[in-house]
Structure formats: structure tokens, C-alpha cells
MARGUKOL-653124 format. One line per 2 residues: number of its first residue (from 1); for each residue y, x, z of C-alpha. Coordinates in Angstrom, 1 decimal, always signed. Layout:
! residues N
NUM	Y:X:Z | ... .
! end
This chain:
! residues 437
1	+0.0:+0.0:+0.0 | +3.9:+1.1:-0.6 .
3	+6.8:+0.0:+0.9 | +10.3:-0.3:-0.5 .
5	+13.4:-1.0:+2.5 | +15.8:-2.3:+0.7 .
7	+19.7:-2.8:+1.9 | +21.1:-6.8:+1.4 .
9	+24.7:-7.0:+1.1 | +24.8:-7.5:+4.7 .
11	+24.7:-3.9:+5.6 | +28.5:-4.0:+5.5 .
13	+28.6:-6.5:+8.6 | +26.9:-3.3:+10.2 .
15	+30.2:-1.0:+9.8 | +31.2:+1.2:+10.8 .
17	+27.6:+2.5:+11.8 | +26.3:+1.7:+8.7 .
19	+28.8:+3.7:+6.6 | +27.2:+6.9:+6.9 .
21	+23.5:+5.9:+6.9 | +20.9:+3.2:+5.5 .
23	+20.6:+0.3:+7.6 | +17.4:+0.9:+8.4 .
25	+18.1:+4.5:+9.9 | +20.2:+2.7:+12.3 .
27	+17.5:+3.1:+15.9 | +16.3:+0.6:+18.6 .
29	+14.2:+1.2:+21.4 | +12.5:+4.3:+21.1 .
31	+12.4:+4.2:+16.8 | +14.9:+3.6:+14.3 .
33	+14.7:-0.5:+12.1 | +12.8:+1.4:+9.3 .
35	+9.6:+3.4:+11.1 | +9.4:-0.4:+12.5 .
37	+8.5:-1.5:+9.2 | +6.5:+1.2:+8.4 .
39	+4.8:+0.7:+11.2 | +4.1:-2.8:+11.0 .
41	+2.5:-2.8:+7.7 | +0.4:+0.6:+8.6 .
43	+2.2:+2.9:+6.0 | +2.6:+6.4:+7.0 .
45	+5.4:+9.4:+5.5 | +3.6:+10.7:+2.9 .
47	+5.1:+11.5:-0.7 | +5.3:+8.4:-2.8 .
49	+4.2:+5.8:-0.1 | +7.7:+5.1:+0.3 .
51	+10.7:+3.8:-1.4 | +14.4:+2.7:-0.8 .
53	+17.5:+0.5:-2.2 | +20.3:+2.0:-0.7 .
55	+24.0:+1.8:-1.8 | +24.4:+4.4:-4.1 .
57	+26.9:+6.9:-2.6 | +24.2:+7.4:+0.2 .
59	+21.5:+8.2:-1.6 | +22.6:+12.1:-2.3 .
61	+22.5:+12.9:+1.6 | +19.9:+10.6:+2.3 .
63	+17.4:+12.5:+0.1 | +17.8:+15.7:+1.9 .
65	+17.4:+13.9:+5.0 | +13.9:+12.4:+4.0 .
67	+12.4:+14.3:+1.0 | +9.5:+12.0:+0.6 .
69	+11.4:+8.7:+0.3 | +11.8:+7.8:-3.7 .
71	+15.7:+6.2:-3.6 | +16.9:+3.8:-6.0 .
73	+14.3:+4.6:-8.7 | +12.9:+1.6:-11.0 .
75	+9.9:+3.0:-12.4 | +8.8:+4.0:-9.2 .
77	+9.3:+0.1:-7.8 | +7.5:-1.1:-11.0 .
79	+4.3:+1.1:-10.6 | +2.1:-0.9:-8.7 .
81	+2.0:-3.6:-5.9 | +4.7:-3.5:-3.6 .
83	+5.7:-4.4:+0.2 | +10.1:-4.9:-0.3 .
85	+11.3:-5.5:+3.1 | +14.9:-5.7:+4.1 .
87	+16.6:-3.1:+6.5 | +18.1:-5.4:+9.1 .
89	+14.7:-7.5:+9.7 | +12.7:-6.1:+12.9 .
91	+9.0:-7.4:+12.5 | +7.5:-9.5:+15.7 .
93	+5.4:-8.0:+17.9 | +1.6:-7.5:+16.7 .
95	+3.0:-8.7:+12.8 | -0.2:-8.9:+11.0 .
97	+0.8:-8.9:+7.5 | -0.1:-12.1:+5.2 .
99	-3.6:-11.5:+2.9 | -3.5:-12.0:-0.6 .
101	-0.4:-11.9:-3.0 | +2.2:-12.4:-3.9 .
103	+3.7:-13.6:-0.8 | +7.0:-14.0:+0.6 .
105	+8.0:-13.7:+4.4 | +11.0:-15.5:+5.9 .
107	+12.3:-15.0:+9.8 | +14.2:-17.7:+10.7 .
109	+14.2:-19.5:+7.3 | +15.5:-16.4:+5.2 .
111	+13.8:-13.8:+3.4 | +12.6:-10.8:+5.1 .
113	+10.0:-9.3:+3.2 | +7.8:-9.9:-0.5 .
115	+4.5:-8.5:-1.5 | +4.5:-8.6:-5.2 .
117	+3.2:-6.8:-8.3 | +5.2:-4.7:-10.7 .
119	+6.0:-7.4:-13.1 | +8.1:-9.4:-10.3 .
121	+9.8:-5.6:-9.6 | +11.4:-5.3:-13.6 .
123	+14.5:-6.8:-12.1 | +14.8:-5.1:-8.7 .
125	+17.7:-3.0:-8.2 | +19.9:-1.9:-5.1 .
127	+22.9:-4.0:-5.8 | +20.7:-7.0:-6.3 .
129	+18.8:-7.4:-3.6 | +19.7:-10.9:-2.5 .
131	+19.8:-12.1:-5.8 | +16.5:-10.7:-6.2 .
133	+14.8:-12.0:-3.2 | +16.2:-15.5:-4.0 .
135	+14.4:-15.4:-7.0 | +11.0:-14.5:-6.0 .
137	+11.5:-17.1:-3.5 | +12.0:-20.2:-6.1 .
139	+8.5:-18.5:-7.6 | +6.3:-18.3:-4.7 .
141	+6.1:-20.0:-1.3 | +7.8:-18.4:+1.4 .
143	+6.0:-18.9:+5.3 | +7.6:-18.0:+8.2 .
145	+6.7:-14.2:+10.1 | +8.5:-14.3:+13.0 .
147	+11.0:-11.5:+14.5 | +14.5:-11.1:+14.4 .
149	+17.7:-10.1:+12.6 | +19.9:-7.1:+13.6 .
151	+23.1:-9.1:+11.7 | +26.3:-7.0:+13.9 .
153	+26.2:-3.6:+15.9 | +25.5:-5.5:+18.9 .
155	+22.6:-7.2:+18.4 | +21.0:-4.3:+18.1 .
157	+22.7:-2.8:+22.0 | +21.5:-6.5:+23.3 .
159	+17.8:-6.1:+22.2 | +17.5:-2.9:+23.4 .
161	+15.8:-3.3:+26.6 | +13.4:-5.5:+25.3 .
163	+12.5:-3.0:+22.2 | +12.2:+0.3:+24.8 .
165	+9.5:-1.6:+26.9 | +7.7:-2.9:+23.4 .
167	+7.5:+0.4:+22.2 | +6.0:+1.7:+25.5 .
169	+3.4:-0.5:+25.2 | +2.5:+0.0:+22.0 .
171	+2.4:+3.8:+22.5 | -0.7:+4.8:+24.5 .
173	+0.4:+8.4:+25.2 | -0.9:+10.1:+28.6 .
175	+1.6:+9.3:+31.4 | +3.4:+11.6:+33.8 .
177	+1.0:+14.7:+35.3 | +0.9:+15.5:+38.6 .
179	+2.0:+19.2:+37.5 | +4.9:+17.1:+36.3 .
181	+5.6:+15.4:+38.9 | +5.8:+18.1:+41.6 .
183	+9.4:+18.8:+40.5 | +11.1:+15.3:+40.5 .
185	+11.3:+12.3:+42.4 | +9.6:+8.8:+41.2 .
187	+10.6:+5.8:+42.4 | +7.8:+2.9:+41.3 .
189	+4.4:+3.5:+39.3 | +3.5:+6.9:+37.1 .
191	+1.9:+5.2:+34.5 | +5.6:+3.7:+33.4 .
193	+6.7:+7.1:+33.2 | +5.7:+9.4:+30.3 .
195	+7.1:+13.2:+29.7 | +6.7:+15.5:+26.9 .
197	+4.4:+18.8:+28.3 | +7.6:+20.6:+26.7 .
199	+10.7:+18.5:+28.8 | +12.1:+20.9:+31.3 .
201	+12.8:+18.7:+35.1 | +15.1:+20.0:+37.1 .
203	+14.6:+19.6:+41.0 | +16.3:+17.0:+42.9 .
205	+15.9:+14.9:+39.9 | +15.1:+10.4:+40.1 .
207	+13.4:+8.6:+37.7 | +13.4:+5.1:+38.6 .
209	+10.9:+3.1:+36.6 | +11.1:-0.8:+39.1 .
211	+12.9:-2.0:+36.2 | +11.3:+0.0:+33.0 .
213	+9.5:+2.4:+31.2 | +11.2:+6.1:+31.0 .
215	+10.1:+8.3:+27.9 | +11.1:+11.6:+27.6 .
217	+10.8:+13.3:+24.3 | +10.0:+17.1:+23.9 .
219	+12.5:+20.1:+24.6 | +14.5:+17.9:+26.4 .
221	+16.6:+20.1:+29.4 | +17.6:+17.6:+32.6 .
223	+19.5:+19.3:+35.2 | +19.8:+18.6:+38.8 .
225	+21.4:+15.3:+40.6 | +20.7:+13.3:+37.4 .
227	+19.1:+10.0:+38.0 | +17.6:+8.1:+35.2 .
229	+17.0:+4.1:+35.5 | +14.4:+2.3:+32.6 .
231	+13.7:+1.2:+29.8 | +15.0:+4.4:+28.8 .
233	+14.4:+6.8:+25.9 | +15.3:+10.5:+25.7 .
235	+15.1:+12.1:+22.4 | +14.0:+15.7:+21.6 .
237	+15.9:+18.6:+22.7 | +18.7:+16.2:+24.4 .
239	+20.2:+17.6:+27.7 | +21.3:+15.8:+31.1 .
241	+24.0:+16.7:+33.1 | +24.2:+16.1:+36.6 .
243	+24.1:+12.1:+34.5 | +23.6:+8.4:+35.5 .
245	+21.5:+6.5:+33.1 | +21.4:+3.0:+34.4 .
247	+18.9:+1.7:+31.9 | +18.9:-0.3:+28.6 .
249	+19.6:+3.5:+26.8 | +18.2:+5.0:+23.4 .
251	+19.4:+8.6:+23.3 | +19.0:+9.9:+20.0 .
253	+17.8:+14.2:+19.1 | +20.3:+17.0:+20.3 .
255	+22.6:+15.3:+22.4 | +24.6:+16.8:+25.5 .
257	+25.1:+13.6:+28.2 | +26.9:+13.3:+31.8 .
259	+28.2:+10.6:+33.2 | +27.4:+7.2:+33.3 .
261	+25.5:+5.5:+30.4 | +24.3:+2.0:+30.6 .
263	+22.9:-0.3:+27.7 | +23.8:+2.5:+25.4 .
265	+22.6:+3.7:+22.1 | +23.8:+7.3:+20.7 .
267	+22.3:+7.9:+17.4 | +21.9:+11.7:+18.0 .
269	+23.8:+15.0:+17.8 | +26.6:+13.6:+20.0 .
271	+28.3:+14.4:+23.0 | +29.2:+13.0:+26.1 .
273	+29.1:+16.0:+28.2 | +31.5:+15.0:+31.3 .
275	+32.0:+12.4:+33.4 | +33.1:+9.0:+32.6 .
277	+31.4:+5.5:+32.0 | +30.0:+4.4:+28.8 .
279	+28.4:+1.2:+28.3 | +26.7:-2.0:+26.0 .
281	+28.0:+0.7:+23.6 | +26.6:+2.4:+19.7 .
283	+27.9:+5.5:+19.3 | +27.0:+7.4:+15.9 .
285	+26.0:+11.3:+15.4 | +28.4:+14.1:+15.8 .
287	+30.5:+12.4:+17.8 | +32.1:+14.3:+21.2 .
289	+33.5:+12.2:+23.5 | +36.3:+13.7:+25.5 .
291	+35.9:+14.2:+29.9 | +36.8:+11.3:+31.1 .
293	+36.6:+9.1:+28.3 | +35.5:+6.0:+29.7 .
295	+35.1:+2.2:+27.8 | +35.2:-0.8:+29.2 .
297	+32.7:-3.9:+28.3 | +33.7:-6.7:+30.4 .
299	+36.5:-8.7:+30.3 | +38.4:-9.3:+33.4 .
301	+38.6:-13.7:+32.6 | +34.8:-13.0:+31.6 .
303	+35.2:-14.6:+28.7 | +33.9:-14.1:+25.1 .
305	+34.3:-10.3:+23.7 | +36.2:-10.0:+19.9 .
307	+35.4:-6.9:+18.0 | +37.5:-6.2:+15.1 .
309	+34.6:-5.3:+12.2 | +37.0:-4.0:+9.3 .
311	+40.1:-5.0:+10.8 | +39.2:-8.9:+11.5 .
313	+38.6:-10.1:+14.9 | +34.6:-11.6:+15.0 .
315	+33.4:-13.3:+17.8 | +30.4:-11.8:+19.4 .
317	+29.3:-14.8:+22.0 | +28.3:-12.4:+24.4 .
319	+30.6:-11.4:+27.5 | +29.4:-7.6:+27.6 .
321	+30.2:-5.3:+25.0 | +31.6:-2.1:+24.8 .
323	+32.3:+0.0:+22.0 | +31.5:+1.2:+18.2 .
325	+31.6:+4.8:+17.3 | +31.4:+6.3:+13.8 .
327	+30.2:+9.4:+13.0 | +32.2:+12.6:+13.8 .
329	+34.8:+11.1:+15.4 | +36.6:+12.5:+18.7 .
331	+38.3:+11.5:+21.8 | +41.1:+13.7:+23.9 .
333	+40.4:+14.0:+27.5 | +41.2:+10.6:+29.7 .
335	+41.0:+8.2:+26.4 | +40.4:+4.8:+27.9 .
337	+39.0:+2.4:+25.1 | +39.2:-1.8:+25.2 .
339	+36.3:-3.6:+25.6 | +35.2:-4.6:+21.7 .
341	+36.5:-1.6:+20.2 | +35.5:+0.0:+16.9 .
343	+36.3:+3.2:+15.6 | +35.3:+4.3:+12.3 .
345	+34.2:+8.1:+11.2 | +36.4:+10.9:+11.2 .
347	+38.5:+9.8:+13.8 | +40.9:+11.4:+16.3 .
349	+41.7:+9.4:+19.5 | +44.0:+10.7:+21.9 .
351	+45.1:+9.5:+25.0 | +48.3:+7.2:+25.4 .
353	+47.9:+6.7:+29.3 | +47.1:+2.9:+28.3 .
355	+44.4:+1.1:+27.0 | +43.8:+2.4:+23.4 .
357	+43.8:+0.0:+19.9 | +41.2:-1.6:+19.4 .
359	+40.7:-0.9:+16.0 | +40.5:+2.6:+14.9 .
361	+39.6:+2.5:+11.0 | +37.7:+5.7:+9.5 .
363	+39.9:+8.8:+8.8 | +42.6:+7.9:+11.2 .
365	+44.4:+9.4:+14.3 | +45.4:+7.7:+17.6 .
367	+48.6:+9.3:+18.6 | +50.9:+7.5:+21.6 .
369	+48.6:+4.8:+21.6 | +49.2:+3.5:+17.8 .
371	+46.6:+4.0:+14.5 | +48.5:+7.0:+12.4 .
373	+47.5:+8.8:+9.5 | +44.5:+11.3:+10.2 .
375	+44.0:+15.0:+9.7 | +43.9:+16.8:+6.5 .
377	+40.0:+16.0:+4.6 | +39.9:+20.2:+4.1 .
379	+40.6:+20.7:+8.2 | +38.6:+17.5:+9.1 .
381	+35.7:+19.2:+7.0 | +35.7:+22.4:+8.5 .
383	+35.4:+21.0:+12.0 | +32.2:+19.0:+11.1 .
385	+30.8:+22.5:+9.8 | +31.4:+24.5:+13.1 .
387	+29.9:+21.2:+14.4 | +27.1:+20.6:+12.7 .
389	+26.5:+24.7:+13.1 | +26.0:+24.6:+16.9 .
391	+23.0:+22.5:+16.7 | +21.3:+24.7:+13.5 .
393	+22.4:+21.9:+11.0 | +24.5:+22.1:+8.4 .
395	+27.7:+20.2:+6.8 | +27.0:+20.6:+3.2 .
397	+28.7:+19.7:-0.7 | +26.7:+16.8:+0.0 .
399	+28.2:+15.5:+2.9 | +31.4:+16.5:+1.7 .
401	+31.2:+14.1:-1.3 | +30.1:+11.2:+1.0 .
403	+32.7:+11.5:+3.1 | +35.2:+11.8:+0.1 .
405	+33.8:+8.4:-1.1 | +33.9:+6.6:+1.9 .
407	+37.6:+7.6:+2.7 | +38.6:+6.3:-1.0 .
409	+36.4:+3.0:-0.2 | +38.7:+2.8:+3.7 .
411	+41.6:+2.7:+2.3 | +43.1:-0.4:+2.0 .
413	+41.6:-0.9:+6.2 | +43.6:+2.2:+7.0 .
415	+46.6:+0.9:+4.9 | +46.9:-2.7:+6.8 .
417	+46.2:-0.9:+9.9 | +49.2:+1.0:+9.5 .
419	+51.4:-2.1:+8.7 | +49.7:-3.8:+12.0 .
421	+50.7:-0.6:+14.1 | +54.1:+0.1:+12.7 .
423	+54.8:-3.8:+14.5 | +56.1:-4.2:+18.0 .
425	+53.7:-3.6:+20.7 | +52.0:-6.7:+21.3 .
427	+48.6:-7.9:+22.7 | +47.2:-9.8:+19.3 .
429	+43.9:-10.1:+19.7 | +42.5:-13.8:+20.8 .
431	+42.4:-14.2:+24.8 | +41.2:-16.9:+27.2 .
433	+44.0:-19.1:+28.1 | +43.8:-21.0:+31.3 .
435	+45.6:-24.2:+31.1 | +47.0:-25.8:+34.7 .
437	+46.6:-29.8:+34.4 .
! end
């Protein structure tokens, strides 16, 4: 069997973490949307056994980031029977897929996945994928699968809990060794608590597992008076300083974290080295987050939480969120961010000594607390290389042109941006009234 992920036009309701990656690179629980897939219809990495539809000025990076993915190629799709499944859907637990073909899958009455042959694959390309699924739908009957849609950034920070302790179980890895556990302290049972032979643990280190499963990948360094709360996952080679996880957190490979993190996701290669809070937040890669930068994610009438997806204010119906970070952006020491904000990539925050815009579109600056004109793409560029550097990776002609793109394609967000901020200072983003009778 192959399998094809394939980006709907809905990846753009994923920004900004979806402007430097697939959809389905975007991670939950202890994996990222597309090993879910993979997973759930038994297809492993090898050459050929799987495909993508991805918009097209990703697909340059994205190859050298998985060499044995076929991207936006036709006569690959058209050379045999084919699993297409979209990037946003998350299969249900145990999905068993349908026998027999063609089928079509739907969660929640739209489609999620088709098994077809090649001739229903002559028409499949990457900026026709609803279209596309639409059609094979009017040709064969769709049943229901089950699972769920990742639609906005925070749906994927709500279901993270629940996707750390379903990935736990599905895993049947050896647990925590007693050699293991002579150098930390273990609050509730040692089979909900699983460490990599390679993990370095510090003394006077707690792992709490009462209210989840920890997992600790390998290489990963934490040092002394940190105390991690589950569900929890800790990537390889990520480092803990003298942190508080408080649960609900996906941390990503390579990443440098103090402080306190709750209901968190950090893609990977980011830090968060010093001490400040950080929670019901997504924060991409290459992103360093300045001491003392702190969000907040609760609202002090409790009410609804806006977040500003490409400048526009979109209700999230859920009280608690926290923040939106795009890759390679940076904040100045002591930046305090709104609850609900978004920041795009690229980005300088500094400080104002006030509660920062909510809005930060890709490629700007925040400079006396208003949205200006960023950095220079040649200076912004030769950061991300002494970045990228430090970890062993590198910032290459490839990334370069991506980033080049995607500042053309922000534009016009930056531009009305700057109109909004050049306005008297004014709090314009929908609050909770309380009316006396």
C-alpha cells in the first residue's frame, strides 16, 4: 500500500504555523498529524511508499527534510492503488482501515481519506485537492471513520493531553529501570514513566506521573530542581533548566527550556531558556524567546479568547489560550504578550513595558509597543545561519528562497498592519461588556 497526504485549502487557517511546513509536519502528542496517518494505515518510510500534495513553494525544503517522500509528482500518484488522506484529519484510535476499493472515508461528514486506483488519480494535483476529493465522493460512497479535525492552531494545543496519553499506550516500550530511577524522584506508578537508556537525570529531579504518562526521548540533558508534570513528551537531545512542566507539553528535538510550560507545544529547535510562564501555547522552530518573556492565556472577565489569524479577529470558544509563534522569530527580554496573540516568522518583539500587539504579521518588528517594519531579509538571513549553526543544521539557498516567497506572499498583512498601528492607541479587539440593568 502507498499513501499520499495531501494539503486542502484549509492549511492556511493553520498560519502562521503552517507557513513554513506541511500541515501534516505540524506535531501532537508524542508524533507529528502525518506519522499518525502513516501509522494508522501500517505504512512505513521507505522510498516510494510515500507521497505528498504540498503548496508548491514548500516542496524545495521539504524534500531535503524527507528524502524518501515523492512531492507533487503525477505519475508517481497515477502508478498504482493509492491511500490520499488529508493533512489536518487525525485518525480515531484503533482506525482499521475499510477492505476492498475504492472507498471513501468522511469524519464528521467531510472527506478525510480515499483508497482509489490510478485512473481516479489522472486528475489529482496539489491545488485541487478539494475539488478532487469532492469528485470521487459524487462516484463512490463515502462511510463515516471516526477522528477528528485539527481546523486552527489551537485545536491541536486542546487535544494535546489526550494525544500524549494515546500514544503512550499505543507504545509498549520498557518503562523506567531501577538504575534509572536511583537518580530522581517519582511521584505515582513506574510503569507511566518511560526514559530513553541515553537521557541524562539530574539529582533532585520530580517526575510526577498522578495525572499522566512522562516520555523522555534519547540525549535529552535535565538538570537539577526541574519538576516535570504528565502527559508530557520530551524530544531527543532537548535540555531542562532548573524548568516547570506542568503537563499537557509536546517538546519538539534540540530545544533549550526553563521556566514554566503548561499545555505547550514547541515544534523543535527553540528556546525558552530563562524564566517566565508559557502556556496553551504553539511555538514553531528556531524561535528564542527572550528571559522573562512571559504570555498570558486567560482573560481576566473569563470570557471567550479572539486570536487575530492574518489580521482578523476569529473566535476560538475556548477561555484558555495563549499564544502563536512562527518560526525564527525573537523576543527582547521582559516582552509580555496578550492572551490570543499570533506572531508570524521572522519576527522581532521588543519590549514596550505594556502588554504587546496582538498581531505581529511575518517579517515585522515590535518597537515601543506598535508593529513596524522589520529587519533587512540579508541581516534577518544571517541570524537564522548562526542559528541554525549551533544545533549542527544549516540555513541554506533553499530556505532562503522560502523565506523570500513567503515575505512577498505577507505583504499586504504587513501593509494593513502598519495602517492599524500608525492609528491612536486604542484597545480594538472585541471584549466582554457587562451591562448594569
Amino acid at each position: 500500500m502507498r499513501l499520499c497526504l495531501a494539503e486542502d485549502l484549509a492549511a492556511a487557517d493553520l498560519e502562521p504555523l503552517t507557513l513554513t511546513r506541511p500541515v501534516y509536519d505540524l506535531w501532537l502528542g508524542c508524533s507529528s498529524l502525518g506519522e499518525k496517518i502513516a501509522r494508522a494505515f501500517g505504512i512505513g518510510p521507505g522510498p516510494n511508499r510515500r507521497g505528498a500534495l504540498i503548496r508548491n513553494h514548500l516542496a524545495e525544503v521539504q524534500r531535503r527534510r524527507e528524502p524518501h517522500v515523492v512531492f507533487n509528482d503525477r505519475d508517481w500518484l497515477a502508478r498504482g492503488p493509492l491511500v490520499v488522506a488529508k493533512g489536518r484529519w487525525v485518525p480515531p484510535e484503533n482506525f482499521e482501515p475499510p477492505g476492498g476499493g475504492p472507498w471513501i472515508g468522511l469524519c464528521d461528514g467531510r472527506p478525510a481519506c480515499a483508497w482509489v486506483g490510478p485512473d481516479d488519480l489522472l486528475d489529482l494535483e496539489s491545488n485541487n485537492v478539494d475539488a478532487w476529493f469532492d469528485r470521487v465522493l459524487a462516484r463512490y460512497s463515502g462511510d463515516e471513520i471516526g477522528g477528528e479535525w485539527i481546523d486552527r492552531p489551537w485545536d491541536l494545543v486542546a487535544a494535546n493531553a489526550r494525544h500524549l496519553e494515546r500514544d503512550f499506550a499505543r507504545d509498549r516500550r520498557p518503562a523506567v529501570t531501577n538504575r534509572q530511577l536511583a537518580t530522581l524522584a517519582l511521584v505515582g506508578p513506574s510503569d507511566r514513566l518511560r526514559l530513553h537508556e541515553s537521557a541524562r537525570i539530574d539529582p533532585y529531579t520530580v517526575f510526577d506521573v498522578t495525572n499522566g504518562p512522562i516520555v523522555v526521548g534519547p540525549g535529552v540533558w535535565v538538570q537539577p530542581f526541574t519538576r516535570v508534570e504528565g502527559p508530557c513528551y520530551i524530544g531527543p537531545d532537548s535540555q531542562l533548566f532548573r524548568a516547570n512542566i506542568r503537563g499537557a507539553v509536546s517538546i519538539g528535538p534540540s530545544c533549550r527550556i526553563g521556566g514554566e510550560v503548561e499545555s505547550t507545544i514547541i515544534q523543535g529547535f527553540s528556546n525558552k531558556y530563562h524564566e517566565g510562564f508559557l502556556g496553551h501555547a504553539y511555538v514553531g522552530e528556531w524561535v528564542n524567546l527572550g528571559a522573562i518573556t512571559s504570555n498570558s492565556d486567560l482573560r481576566n472577565d473569563y470570557g471567550e479568547v479572539m486570536v487575530p489569524l492574518q489580521g482578523d479577529p476569529i473566535p476560538t470558544g475556548q477561555a484558555k489560550v495563549g499564544c502563536f509563534i512562527g518560526d525564527h522569530t525573537r523576543t527582547g527580554m521582559g516582552s509580555m504578550l496578550n492572551t490570543g496573540t499570533s506572531i508570524g516568522v521572522m519576527c522581532n518583539v521588543l519590549p514596550a513595558g505594556l502588554l504587546l500587539p496582538k498581531h505581529v504579521p511575518s517579517f515585522t518588528a515590535v518597537m515601543y509597543g506598535r508593529v513596524a517594519p522589520g529587519f533587512a531579509l540579508d541581516d534577518v538571513f544571517a541570524t537564522a545561519r548562526i542559528v541554525a549553526s549551533r544545533r549542527g543544521r544549516t540555513f541554506d539557498d533553499a530556505d532562503e528562497r522560502l523565506y523570500r516567497t513567503l515575505f512577498e506572499q505577507t505583504r499586504l498583512e504587513r501593509e494593513r498592519a502598519f495602517q492599524r498601528s500608525n492609528q491612536p492607541l486604542r484597545d480594538s479587539w472585541p471584549v466582554l461588556q457587562s451591562h448594569s440593568g
